[in-house]
C-alpha positions as CSV (number, residue, x, y, z in Angstrom):
1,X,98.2,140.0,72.4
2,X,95.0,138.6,70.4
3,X,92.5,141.2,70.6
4,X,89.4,138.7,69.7
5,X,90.8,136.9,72.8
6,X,90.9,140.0,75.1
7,X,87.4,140.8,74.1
8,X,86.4,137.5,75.1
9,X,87.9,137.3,78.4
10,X,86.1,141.0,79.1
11,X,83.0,140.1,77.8
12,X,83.1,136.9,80.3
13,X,84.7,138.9,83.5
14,X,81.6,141.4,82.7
15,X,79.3,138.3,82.9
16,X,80.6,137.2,86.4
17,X,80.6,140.6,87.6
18,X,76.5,140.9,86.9
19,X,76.1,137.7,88.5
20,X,77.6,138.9,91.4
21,X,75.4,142.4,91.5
22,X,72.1,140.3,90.8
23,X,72.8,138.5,94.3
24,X,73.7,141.3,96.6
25,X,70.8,142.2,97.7
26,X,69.7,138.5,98.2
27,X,72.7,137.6,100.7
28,X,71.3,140.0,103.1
29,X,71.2,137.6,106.1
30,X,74.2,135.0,107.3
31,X,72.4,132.1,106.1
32,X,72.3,133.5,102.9
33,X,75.7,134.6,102.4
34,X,77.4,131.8,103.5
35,X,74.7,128.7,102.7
36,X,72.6,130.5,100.1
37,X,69.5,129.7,102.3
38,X,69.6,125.8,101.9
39,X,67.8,126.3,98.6
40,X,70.3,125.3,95.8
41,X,68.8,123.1,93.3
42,X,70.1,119.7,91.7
43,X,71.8,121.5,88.4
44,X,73.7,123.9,90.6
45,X,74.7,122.0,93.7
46,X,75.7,119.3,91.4
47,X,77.9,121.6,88.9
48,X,79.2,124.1,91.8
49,X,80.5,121.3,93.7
50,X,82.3,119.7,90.8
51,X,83.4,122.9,89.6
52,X,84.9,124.0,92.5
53,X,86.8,121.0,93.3
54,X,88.3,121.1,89.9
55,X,90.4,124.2,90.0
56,X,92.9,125.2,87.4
57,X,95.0,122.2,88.5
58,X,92.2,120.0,86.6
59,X,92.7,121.8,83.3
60,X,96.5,122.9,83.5
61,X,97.9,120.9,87.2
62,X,96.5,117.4,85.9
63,X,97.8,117.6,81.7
64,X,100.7,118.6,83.4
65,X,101.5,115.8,85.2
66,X,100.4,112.9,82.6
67,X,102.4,115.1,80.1
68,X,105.7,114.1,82.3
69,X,105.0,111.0,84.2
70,X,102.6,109.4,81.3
71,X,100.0,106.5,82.6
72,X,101.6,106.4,86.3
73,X,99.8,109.3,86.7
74,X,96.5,108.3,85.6
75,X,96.3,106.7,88.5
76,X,95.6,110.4,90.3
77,X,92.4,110.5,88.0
78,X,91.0,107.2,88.7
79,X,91.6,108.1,92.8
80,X,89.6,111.4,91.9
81,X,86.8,109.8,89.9
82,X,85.9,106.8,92.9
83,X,86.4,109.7,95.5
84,X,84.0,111.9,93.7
85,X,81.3,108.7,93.6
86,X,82.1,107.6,97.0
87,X,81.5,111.1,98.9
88,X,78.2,111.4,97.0
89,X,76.7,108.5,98.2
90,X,78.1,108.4,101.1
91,X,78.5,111.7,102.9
92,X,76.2,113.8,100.7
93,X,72.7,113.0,102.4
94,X,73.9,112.5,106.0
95,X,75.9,115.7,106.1
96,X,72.5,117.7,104.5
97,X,70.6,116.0,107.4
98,X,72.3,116.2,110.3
99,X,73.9,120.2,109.2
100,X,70.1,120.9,109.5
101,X,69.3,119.3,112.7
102,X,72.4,120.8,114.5
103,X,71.0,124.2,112.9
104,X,75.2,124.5,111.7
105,X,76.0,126.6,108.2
106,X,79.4,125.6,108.7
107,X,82.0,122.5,108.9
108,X,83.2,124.2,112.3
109,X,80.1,124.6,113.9
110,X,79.2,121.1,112.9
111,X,81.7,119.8,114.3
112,X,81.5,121.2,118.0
113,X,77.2,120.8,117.8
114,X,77.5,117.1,116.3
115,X,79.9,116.5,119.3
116,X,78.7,118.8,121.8
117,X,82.1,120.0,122.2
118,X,81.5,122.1,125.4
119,X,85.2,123.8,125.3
120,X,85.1,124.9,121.7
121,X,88.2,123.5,120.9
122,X,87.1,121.7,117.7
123,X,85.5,124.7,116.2
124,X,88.7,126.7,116.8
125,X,90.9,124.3,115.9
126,X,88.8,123.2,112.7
127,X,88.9,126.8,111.9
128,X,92.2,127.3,112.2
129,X,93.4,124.4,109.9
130,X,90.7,126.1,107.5
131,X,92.1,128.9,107.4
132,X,96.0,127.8,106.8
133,X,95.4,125.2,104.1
134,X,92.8,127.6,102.1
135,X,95.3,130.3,102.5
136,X,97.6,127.8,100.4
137,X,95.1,126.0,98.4
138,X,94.1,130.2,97.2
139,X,97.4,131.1,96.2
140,X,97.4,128.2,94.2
141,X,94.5,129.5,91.7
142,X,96.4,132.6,92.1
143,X,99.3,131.0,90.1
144,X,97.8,129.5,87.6
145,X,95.9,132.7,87.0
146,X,99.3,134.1,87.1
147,X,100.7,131.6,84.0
148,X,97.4,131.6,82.1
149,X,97.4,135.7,81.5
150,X,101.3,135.6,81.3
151,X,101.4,133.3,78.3
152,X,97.6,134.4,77.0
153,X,98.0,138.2,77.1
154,X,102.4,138.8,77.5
155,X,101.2,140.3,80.7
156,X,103.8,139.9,83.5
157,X,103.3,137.3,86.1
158,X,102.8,139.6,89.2
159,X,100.4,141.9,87.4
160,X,98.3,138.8,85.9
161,X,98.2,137.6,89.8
162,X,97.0,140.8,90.9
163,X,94.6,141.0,88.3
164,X,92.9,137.5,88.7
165,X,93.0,138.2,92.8
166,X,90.5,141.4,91.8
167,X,88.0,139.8,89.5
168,X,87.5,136.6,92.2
169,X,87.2,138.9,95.2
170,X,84.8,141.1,93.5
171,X,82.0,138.9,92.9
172,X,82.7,136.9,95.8
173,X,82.7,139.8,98.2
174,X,79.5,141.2,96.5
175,X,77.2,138.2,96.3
176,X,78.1,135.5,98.7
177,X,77.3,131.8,98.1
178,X,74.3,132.7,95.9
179,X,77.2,134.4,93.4
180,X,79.5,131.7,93.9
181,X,77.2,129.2,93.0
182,X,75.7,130.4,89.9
183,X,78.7,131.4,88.3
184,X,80.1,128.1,89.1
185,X,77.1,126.9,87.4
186,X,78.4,128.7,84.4
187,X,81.6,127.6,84.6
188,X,81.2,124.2,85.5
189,X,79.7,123.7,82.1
190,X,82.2,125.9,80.5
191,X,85.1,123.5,81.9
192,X,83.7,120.6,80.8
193,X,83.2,122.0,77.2
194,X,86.8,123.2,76.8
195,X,88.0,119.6,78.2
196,X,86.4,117.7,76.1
197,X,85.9,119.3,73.0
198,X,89.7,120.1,73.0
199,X,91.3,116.8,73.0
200,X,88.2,115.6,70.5
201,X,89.7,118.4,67.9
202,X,93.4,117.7,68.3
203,X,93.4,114.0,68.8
204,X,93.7,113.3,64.4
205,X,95.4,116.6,63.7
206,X,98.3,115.0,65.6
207,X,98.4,111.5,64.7
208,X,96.3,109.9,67.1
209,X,98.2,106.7,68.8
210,X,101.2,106.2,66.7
211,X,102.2,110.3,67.2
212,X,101.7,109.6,70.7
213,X,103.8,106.1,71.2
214,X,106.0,107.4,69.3
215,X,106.1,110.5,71.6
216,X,106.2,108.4,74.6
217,X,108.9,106.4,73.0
218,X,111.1,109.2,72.4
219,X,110.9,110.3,76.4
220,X,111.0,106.8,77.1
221,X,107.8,106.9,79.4
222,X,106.1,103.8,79.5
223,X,102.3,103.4,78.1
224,X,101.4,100.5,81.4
225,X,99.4,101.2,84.1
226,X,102.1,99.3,86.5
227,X,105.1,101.2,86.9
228,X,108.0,99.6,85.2
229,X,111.3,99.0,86.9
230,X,110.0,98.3,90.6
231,X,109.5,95.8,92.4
232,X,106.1,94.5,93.0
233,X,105.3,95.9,96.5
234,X,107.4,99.5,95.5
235,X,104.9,99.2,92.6
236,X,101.2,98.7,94.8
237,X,102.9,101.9,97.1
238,X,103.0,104.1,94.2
239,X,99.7,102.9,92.7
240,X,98.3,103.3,96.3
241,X,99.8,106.6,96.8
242,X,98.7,108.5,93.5
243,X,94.8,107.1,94.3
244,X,95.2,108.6,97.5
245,X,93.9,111.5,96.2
246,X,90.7,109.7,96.0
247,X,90.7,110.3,100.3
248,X,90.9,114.0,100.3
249,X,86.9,114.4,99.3
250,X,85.7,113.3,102.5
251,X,87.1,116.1,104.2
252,X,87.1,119.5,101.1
253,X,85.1,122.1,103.3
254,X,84.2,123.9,99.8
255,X,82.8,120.8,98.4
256,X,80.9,119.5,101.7
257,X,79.6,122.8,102.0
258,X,77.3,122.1,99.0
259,X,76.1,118.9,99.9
260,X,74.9,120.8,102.6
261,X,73.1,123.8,100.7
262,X,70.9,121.5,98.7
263,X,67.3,122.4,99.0
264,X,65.8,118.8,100.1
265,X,68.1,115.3,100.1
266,X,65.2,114.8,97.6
267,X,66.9,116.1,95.0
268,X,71.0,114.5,96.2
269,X,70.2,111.9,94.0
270,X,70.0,113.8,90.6
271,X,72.6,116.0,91.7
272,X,75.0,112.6,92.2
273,X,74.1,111.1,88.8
274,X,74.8,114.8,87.2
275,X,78.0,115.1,89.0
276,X,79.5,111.8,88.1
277,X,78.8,112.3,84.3
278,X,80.4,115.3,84.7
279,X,83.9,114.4,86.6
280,X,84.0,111.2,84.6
281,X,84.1,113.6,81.4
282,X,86.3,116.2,82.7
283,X,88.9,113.8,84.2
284,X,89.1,112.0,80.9
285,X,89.9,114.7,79.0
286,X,92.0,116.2,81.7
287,X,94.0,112.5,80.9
288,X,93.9,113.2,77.5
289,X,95.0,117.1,76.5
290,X,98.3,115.5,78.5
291,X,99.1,112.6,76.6
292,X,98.2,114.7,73.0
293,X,100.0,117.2,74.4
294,X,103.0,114.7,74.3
295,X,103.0,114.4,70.1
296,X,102.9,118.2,70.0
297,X,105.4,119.6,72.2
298,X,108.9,117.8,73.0
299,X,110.5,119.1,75.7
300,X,108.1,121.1,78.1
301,X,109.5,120.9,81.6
302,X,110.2,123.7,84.5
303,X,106.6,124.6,84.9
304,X,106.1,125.0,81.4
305,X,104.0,121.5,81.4
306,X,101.4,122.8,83.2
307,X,101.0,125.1,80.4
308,X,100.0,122.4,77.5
309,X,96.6,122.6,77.5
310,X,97.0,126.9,76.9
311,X,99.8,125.7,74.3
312,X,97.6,123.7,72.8
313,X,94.6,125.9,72.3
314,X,96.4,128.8,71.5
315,X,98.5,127.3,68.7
316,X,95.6,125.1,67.2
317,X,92.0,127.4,67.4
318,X,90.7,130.2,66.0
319,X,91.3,133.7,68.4
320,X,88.0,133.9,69.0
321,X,87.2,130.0,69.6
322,X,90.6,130.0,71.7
323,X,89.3,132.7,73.6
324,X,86.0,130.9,75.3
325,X,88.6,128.1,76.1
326,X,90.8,129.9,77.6
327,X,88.1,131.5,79.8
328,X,87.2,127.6,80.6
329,X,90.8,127.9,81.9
330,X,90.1,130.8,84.4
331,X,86.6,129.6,85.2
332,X,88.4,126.3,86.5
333,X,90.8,128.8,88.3
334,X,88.0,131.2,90.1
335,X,85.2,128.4,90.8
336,X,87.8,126.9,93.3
337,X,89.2,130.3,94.5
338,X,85.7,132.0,95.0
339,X,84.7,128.6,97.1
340,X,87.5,128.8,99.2
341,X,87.4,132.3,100.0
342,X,83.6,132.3,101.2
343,X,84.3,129.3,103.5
344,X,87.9,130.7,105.4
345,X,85.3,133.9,105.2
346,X,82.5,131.8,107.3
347,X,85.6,130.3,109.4
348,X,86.2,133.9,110.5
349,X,83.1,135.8,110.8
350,X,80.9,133.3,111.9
351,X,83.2,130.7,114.2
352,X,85.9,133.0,115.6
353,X,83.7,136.3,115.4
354,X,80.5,135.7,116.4
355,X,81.1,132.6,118.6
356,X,84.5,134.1,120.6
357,X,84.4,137.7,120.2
358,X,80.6,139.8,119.9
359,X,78.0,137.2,120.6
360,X,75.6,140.1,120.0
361,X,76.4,140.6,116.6
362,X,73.4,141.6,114.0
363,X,73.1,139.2,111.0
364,X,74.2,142.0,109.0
365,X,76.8,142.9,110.9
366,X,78.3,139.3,110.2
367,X,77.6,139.6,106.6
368,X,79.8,142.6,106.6
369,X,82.5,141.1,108.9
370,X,82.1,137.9,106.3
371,X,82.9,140.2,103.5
372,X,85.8,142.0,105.3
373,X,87.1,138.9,105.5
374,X,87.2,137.8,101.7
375,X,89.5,141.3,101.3
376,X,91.5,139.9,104.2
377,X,92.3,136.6,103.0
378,X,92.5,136.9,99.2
379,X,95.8,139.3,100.0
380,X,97.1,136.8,102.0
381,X,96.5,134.4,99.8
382,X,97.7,136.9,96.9
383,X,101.2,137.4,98.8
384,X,101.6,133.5,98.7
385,X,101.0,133.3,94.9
386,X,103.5,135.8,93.8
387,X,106.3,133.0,93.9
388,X,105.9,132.0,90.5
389,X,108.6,129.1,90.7
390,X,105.3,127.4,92.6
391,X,103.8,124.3,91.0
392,X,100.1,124.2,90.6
393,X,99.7,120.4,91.5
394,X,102.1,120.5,94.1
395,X,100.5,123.5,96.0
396,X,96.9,121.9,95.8
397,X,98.1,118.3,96.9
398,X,99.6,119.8,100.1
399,X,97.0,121.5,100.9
400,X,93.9,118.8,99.5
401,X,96.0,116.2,101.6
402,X,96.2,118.6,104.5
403,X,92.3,118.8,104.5
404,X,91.7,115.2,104.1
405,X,93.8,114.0,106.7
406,X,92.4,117.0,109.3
407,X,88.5,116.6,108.2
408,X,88.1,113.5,106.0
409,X,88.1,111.2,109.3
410,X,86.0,113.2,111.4
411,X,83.6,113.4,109.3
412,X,83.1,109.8,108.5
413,X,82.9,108.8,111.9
414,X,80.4,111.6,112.5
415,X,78.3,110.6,110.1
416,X,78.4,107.6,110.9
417,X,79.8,106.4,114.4
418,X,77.2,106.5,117.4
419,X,80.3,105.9,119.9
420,X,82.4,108.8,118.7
421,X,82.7,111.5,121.2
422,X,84.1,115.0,121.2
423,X,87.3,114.1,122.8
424,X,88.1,111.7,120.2
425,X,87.6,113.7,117.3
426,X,89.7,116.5,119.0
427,X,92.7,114.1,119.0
428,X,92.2,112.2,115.9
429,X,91.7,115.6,114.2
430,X,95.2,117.2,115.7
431,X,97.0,114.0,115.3
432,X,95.9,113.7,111.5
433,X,97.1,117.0,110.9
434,X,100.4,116.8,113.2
435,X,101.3,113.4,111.3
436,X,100.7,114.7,107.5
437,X,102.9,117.7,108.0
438,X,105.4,115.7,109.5
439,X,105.7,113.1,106.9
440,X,105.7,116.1,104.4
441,X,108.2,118.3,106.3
442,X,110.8,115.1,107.0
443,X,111.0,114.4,102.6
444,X,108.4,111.3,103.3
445,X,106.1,112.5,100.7
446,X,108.3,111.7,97.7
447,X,107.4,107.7,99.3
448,X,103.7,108.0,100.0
449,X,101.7,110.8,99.6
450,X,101.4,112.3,102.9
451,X,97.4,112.3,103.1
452,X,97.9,108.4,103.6
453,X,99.4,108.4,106.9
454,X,97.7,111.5,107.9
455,X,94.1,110.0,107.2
456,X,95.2,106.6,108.8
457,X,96.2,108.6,112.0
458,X,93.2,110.1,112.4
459,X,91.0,107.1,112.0
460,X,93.0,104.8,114.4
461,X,93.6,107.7,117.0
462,X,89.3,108.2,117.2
463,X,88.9,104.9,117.4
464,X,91.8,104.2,119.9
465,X,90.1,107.3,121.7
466,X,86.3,105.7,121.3
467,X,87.8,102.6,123.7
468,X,88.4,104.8,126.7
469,X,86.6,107.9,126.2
470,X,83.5,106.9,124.2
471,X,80.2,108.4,123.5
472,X,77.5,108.2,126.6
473,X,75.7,111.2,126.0
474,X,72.0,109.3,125.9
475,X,71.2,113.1,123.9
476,X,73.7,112.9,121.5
477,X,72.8,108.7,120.4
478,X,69.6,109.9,120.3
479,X,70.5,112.6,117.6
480,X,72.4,110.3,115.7
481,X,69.4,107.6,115.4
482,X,67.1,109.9,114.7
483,X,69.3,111.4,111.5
484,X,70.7,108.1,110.7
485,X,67.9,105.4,110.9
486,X,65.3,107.1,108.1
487,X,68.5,107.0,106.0
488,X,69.1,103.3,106.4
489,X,65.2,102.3,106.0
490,X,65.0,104.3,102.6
491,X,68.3,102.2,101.2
């Protein structure tokens, strides 16, 4: 164990613990705990919602799978990067708009006001497939928490799981969105360091291009963006498959979430231009730590290639340099976690508790419930993560598919359908979610990845639905004009 590393990592847990303390006596009402008030600013909206999208599969999940699969993989990364532009410009203004004149802190709640959903099925429902995907998308920081301090510290697996489950939950539990936020402010910018100054360092001390042809030579991967050896079609499907990924943003309830905290849509736009620098820079580094990673170690494989990027900075930095980089490493892991723990918490405290079961509850009373919940759902989550034969990347595209193909949809039309009524979105939203586990559960998803025909359900079920059972609700058009029209006069 390197004890300048150690110190490191305490000195930066002691950091996030602060934070959290600082903001507990700010999230004293539900609107606060869960939303941070609507008062985020452009820096931190932009940099929370980057950061916690890009969980410790960005900086261990991602390296992980160039380091095997080489450039058929970089495909996933250019999917990510027009994803990430397209739900900014898109989604990002309407979704702050119309949150607010629905008077709905949640994606739930949005869902049955925006529709005026008078059996509630869409908020439990919604809830419900929150609750099971973040429950799996969790337990997927959990591991790579578990193989960071395993191979940082020589701490066994179950132990370093444990561990990582305590230092999320406590400042997530203590300070709410506020917390989450700011320390994903942090992080954000500590990921992005460590991702890019990494592969800048090692990129020479390895040979640069010729180490790693010769590296992708050896393994016989091939350096073209077209798969070799397939036939043209076979080729587009995989292509099309890998930028699938790209589909999931429209429907991430931890990354929606901040589009919908922003103070004023005032200040979307800078947020946008500060997020797009950002994922551009962390994806191509992400891109890069694997294929370096290639001239430096042979013959990773078993799990042990979502390692590299820890191989790499441990082997080639100073203890005490290594040490802020590897804390990149966890701050990846915990900005994602932390996210997803305070939005299952809002599923439960706010749209099951409160809505289904004590109406009368006190703000503070739901704050409490909201933090009950955290406890509740990071041991859950925790059980899940103690199977360390788990992969990173294939936990998180399960469950980033199983969001995008339940939500992405729905929130699209939405935004921006005037015929869409609640009906419709109730059956595109179980039907997306019915045909992605499905196509997982039947071995489909080796083909095409399985938020493909998930998302395509959805969106020809609504509007298969929208024929017979369309929006006439002369309230509800007159809602979506009034959110929707200042929008298109300003573009």
């Amino acid at each position: 164990m390197s004890i300048p590393t150690l110190i490191t990592f305490i000195a930066y847990f002691i950091i996030l613990l602060v934070i959290g303390l600082c903001f507990y006596r700010k999230s004293s009402s539900i609107e606060d705990y869960l939303l941070g008030g609507r008062g985020m600013g452009s820096w931190v909206t932009a940099l929370s919602a980057q950061a916690s999208d890009m969980s410790g599969w960005l900086l261990m999940g991602l390296p992980g799978a160039i380091y095997l699969a080489g450039t058929d993989n970089v495909w996933i990364a250019i999917g990510l990067f027009i994803g990430t532009a397209l739900n900014w410009w898109f989604v990002s203004a309407r979704l702050r708009i119309y949150t607010q004149k629905t008077n709905a802190i949640t994606l739930p709640c949005f869902f049955e006001a925006r529709f005026r959903d008078p059996t509630g099925l869409l908020r439990i429902i919604s809830a419900i497939i929150i609750l099971i995907f973040f429950a799996i998308y969790a337990s997927s920081g959990l591991v790579a928490a578990g193989k960071l301090f395993e191979s940082t510290f020589n701490i066994q697996y179950h132990v370093a799981v444990i561990l990582g489950g305590l230092i999320v939950v406590a400042y997530t539990f203590l300070g709410g969105f506020l917390a989450v936020c700011w320390t994903d402010l942090l992080q954000g910018a500590l990921m992005v360091f460590a991702i890019v100054i990494v592969p800048l360092l090692t990129y020479h001390r390895v040979g640069g291009v010729e180490a790693i042809s010769k590296a992708m030579t050896r393994r016989d991967i091939s350096s073209s963006l077209v798969p070799q050896g397939e036939t043209l079609p076979v080729a587009l499907c995989m292509i099309l498959s890998s930028m699938a990924w790209g589909l999931g943003y429209f429907g991430q309830p931890h990354i929606l979430v901040r589009f919908m905290s922003i103070k004023s849509v005032d200040k979307l736009r800078k947020s946008m231009a500060i997020a797009i620098v950002w994922v551009l820079l962390s994806l191509s580094g992400a891109v890069f730590v694997g294929f370096i990673g290639m001239a430096i170690y042979e013959n990773l494989s078993g799990g042990q290639e979502e390692k590299v990027f820890i191989f790499m900075i441990r082997d080639l930095f100073n203890p005490w340099f290594g040490g802020i980089l590897l804390a990149a490493i966890f701050s990846a892991i915990m900005s994602t976690i932390d996210s997803q723990l305070l939005v299952s918490s809002s599923a439960l405290s706010e749209d099951f508790y409160l809505k289904a079961i004590r109406k009368q509850a006190s703000e503070k009373e739901i704050v409490l419930v909201g933090r009950g919940c955290v406890v509740v759902i990071s041991i859950i989550a925790l059980v899940m993560a103690l199977d360390r034969d788990n992969t990173i990347l294939g936990i998180v595209s399960y469950a980033w598919g199983g969001f995008g193909a339940a939500f992405g949809p729905l929130i699209l039309f939405a935004l921006f359908s005037r015929k869409t009524s609640w009906q419709s979105a109730l059956a595109g939203m179980v039907t997306g979610t019915i045909v992605l586990v499905l196509w997982k559960q039947i071995g489909l998803g080796e083909t095409m990845y399985e938020i493909v025909p998930g998302f395509a359900a959805n969106c020809l079920m609504i509007f298969l639905a929208n024929c017979f059972v369309g929006q006439k609700d002369e309230t509800i058009l007159q809602e979506f004009d009034e959110v929707t029209k200042p929008l298109q006069e300003s573009r």
